[in-house]
C-alpha positions in Angstrom: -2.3 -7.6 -27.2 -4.0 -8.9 -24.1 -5.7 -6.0 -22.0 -4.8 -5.0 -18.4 -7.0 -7.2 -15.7 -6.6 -6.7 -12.0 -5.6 -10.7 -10.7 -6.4 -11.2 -7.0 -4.5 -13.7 -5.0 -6.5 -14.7 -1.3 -3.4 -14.7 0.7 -3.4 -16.1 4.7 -3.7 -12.8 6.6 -3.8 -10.8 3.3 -5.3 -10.1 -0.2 -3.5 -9.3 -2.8 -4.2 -7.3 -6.2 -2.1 -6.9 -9.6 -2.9 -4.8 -12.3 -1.5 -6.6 -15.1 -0.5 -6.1 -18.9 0.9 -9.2 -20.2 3.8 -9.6 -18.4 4.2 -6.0 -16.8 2.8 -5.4 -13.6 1.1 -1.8 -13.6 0.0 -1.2 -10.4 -0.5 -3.2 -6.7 -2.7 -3.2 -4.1 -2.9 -4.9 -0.4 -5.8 -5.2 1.8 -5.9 -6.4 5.4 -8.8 -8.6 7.0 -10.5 -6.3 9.3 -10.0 -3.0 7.7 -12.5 -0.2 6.6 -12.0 0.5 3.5 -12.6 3.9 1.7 -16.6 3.5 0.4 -17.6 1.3 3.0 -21.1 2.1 4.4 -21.5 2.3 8.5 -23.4 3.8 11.3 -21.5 6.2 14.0 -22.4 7.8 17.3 -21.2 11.3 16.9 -19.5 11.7 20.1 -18.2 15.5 19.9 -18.7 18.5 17.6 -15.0 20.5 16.8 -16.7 23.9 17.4 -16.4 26.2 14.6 -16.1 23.7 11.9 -18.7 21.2 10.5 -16.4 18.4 11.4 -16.8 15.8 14.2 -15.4 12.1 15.9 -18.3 9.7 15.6 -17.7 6.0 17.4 -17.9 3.4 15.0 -19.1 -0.4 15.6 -16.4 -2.1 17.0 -15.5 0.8 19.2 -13.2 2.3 16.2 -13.2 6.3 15.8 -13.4 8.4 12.7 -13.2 11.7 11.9 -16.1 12.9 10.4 -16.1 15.8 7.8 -19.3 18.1 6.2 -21.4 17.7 9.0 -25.3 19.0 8.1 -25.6 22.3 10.8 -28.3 20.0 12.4 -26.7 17.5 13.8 -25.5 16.9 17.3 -23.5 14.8 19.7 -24.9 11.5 20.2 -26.8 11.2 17.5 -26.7 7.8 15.1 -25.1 9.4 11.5 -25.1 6.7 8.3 -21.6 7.4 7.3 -19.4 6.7 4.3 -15.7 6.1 4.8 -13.8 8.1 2.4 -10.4 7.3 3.9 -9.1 4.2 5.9 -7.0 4.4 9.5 -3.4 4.9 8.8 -0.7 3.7 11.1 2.4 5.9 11.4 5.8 5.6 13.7 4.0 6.2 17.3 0.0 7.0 16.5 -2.8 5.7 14.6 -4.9 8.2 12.3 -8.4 7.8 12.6 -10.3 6.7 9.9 -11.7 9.6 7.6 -16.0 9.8 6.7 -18.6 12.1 5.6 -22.1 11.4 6.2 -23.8 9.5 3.7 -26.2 10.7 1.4 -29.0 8.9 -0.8 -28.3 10.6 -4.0 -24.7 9.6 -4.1 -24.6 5.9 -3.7 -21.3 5.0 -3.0 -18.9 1.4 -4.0 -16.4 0.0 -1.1 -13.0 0.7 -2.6 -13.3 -3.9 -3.3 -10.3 -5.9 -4.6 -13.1 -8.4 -5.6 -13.5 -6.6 -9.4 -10.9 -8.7 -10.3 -10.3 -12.3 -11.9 -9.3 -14.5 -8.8 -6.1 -16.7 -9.2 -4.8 -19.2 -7.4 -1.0 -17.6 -7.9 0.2 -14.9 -9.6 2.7 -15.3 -12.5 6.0 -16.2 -11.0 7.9 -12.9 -10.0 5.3 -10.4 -10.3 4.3 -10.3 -6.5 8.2 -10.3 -5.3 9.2 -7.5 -7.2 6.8 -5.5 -6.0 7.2 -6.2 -2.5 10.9 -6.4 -3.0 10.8 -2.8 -4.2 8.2 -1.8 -1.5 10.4 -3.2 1.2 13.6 -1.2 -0.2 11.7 1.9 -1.1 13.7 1.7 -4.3 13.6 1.6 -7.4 16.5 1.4 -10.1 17.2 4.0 -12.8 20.1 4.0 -15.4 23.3 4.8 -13.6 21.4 5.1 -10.1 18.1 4.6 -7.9 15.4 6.3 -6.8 14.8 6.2 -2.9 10.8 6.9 -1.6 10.2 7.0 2.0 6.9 7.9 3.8 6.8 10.6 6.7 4.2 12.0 9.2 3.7 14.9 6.8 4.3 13.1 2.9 5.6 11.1 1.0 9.7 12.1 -0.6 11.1 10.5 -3.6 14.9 11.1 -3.8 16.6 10.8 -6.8 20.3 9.5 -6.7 22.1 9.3 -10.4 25.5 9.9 -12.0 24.9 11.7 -15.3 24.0 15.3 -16.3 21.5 16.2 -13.8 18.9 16.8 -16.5 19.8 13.4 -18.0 18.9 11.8 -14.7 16.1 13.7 -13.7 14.4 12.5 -17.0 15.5 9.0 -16.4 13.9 8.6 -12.7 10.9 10.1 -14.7 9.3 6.3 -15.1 10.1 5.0 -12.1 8.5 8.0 -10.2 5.7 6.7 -12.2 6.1 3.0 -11.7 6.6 3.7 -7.6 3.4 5.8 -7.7 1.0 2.7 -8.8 3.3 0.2 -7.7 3.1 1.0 -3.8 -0.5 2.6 -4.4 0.6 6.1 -3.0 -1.4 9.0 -2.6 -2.2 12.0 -0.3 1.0 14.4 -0.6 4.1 13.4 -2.2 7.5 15.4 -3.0 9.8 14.7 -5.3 12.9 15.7 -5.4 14.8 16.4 -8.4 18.5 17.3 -9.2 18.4 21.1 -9.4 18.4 22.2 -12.5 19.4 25.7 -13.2 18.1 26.0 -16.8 14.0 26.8 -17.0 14.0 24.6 -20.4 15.6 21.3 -18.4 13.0 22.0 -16.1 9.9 22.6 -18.4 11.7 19.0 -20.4 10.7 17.3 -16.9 7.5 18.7 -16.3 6.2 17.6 -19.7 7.7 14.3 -19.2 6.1 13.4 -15.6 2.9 15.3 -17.0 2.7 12.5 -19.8 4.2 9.7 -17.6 1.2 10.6 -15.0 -1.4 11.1 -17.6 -3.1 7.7 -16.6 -2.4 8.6 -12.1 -5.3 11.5 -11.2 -3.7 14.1 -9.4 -2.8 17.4 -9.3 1.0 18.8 -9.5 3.2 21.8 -9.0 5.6 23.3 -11.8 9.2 22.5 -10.6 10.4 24.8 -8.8 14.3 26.5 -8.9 15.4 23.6 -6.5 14.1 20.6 -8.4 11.6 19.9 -6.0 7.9 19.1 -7.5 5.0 18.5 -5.2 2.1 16.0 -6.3 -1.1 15.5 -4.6 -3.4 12.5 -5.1 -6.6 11.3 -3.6 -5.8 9.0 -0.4 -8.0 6.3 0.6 -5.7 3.8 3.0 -2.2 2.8 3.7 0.1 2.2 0.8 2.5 -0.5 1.1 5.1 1.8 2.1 3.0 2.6 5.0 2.4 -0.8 6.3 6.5 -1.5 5.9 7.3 1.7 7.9 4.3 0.4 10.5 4.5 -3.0 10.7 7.3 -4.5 8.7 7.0 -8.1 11.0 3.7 -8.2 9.7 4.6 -7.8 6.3 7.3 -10.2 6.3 5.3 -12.7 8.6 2.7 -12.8 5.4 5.5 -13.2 3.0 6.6 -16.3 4.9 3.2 -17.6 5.0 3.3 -16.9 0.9 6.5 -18.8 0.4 5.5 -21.6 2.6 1.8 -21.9 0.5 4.3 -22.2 -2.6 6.3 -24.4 -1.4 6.2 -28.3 -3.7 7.5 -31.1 -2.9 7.0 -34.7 -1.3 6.8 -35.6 2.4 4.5 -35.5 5.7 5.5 -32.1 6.8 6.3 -28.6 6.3 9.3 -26.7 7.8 9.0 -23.3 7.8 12.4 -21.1 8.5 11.7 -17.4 9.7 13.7 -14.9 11.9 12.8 -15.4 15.7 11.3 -12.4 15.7 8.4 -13.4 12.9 7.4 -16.4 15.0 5.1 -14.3 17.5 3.5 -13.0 14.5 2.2 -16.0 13.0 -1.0 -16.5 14.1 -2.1 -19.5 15.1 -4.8 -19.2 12.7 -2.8 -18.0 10.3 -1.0 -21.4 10.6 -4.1 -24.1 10.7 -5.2 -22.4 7.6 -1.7 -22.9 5.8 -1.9 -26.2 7.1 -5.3 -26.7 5.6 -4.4 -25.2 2.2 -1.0 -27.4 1.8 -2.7 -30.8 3.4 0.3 -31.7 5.6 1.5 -30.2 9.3 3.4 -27.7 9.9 6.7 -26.8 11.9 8.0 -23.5 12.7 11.6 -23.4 13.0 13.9 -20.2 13.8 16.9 -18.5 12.6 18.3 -15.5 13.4 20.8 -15.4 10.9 18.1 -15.1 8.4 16.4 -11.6 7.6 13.0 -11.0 8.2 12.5 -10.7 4.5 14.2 -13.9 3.6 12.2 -16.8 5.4 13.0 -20.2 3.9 10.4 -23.5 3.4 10.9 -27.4 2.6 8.5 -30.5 3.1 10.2 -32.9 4.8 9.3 -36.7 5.6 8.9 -35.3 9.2 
């Protein structure tokens, strides 16, 4: 039985990451040029002191802020701090949360949270990749006889579960997906999941041994379920999930997606049409665009649509 390998994928505006089992994709991850990422070593000005605390804002190069945490008692604003960051910026519906870091110390050398640990590969096996971000862009999941909905808010991150069956029966069924959705869109921080309330303390000790042995592999800590079915979870967060970058930027994430389908595209001919939703066109880079038409060897047009959805862009090469 082959082992699981994390396969990378250098994407145009994007880096992707499988964690892979033969053919079962086990978990996901995405990573955006530019970004800190939880690990990553820097140097901050520590431009204010929150009194009472041992936490700060220090100004990173580049003019980005972080929150800093653990302060020593000795330092004090404007001085230069080696930091670690132990969580990236996250982007939400209105505001931008600043990056998370604790000063760095000798004796605890840290690793940048990489996607380089993997094998690199030109593509990934066919289908892996789109139903991942298929299921990332729905926020669903299916179960038998229903679906399981997970949607990101300002305070966590809800599951909803939505079956026909004995509500016990369909708790237990969503019980791998929870799972699935938990690696697959690389979520952490706090996340509620919401059961079908189940009135019987044995149904609900059944699904709290069955998520404790689905999640056996996924650190975390979790709550007993309580009367109402709901279950809380709580996992180390170190940057947006895909979930996040959908609720923040969902252009974005389809303006990549075209770029993907366009780098896949075969075929014959001098040119390469690329069909998007008007609204994607502004967020091709032109960058973005020389190096697609680098990596395919031909030119590239962009034509528009709007009766295709942002998710659905279309490519052909064409003799011109």
């Amino acid at each position: 039985m082959r082992l699981a390998e994390w396969l990378i994928e250098d994407g145009i505006g994007e880096t992707r990451a499988l964690l892979v089992e033969g053919e079962q994709v086990l978990a996901a991850r995405l990573h955006w040029p530019g970004e800190l990422v939880a690990g990553t070593r820097v140097s901050g000005k520590l431009t204010a002191k929150l009194k009472g605390t041992r936490r700060g804002v220090a100004l990173l190069d580049g003019g980005i802020e972080a929150l800093v945490d653990h302060l020593p008692p000795e330092a004090t604003e404007g001085q230069t701090l080696p930091l670690v960051i132990t969580r990236a910026a996250l982007a939400e519906r209105g505001r931008l949360k600043r990056a998370q870091a604790r000063v760095a110390g000798a004796e605890s050398p840290e690793k940048p949270a990489s996607l380089a640990d993997g094998r690199k590969v030109h593509r990934f096996p066919a289908g892996l990749w789109e139903d991942v971000w298929q299921a990332a862009s729905s926020g669903s999941l299916d179960i038998p006889g229903g679906e399981i909905l997970v949607s990101v808010t300002p305070a966590m991150t809800l599951v909803d579960i939505d079956g026909i069956g004995a509500p016990r029966e369909v708790a237990l069924a969503a019980v791998p997906a929870i799972a699935r959705a938990l690696t697959w869109f690389d979520l952490g921080g706090n996340i509620g999941v919401d059961f079908p309330t189940l009135a019987a303390k044995t149904d609900r000790r059944a699904v709290d041994e069955a998520l404790e042995a689905a999640l056996a592999d996924w650190p975390h800590e979790r709550t007993a379920m309580n009367g109402f079915g709901f279950v809380q979870l709580v996992a180390r967060l170190e940057g947006p999930s895909l979930l996040h970058r959908f609720a923040a930027s969902r252009t974005g994430m389809c303006a990549r997606l075209a770029l993907r389908v366009a780098e896949r595209t075969e075929g014959h001919g001098a040119v390469l049409e690329l069909r998007v939703h008007p609204a994607l066109k502004a967020k091709l880079k032109p960058q973005w665009l020389d190096e697609l038409a680098r990596r395919i060897g031909r030119a590239v047009r962009i034509e528009t649509d709007p009766g295709l959805a942002l998710e659905a862009p279309s490519a052909q090469i064409v003799d011109a």
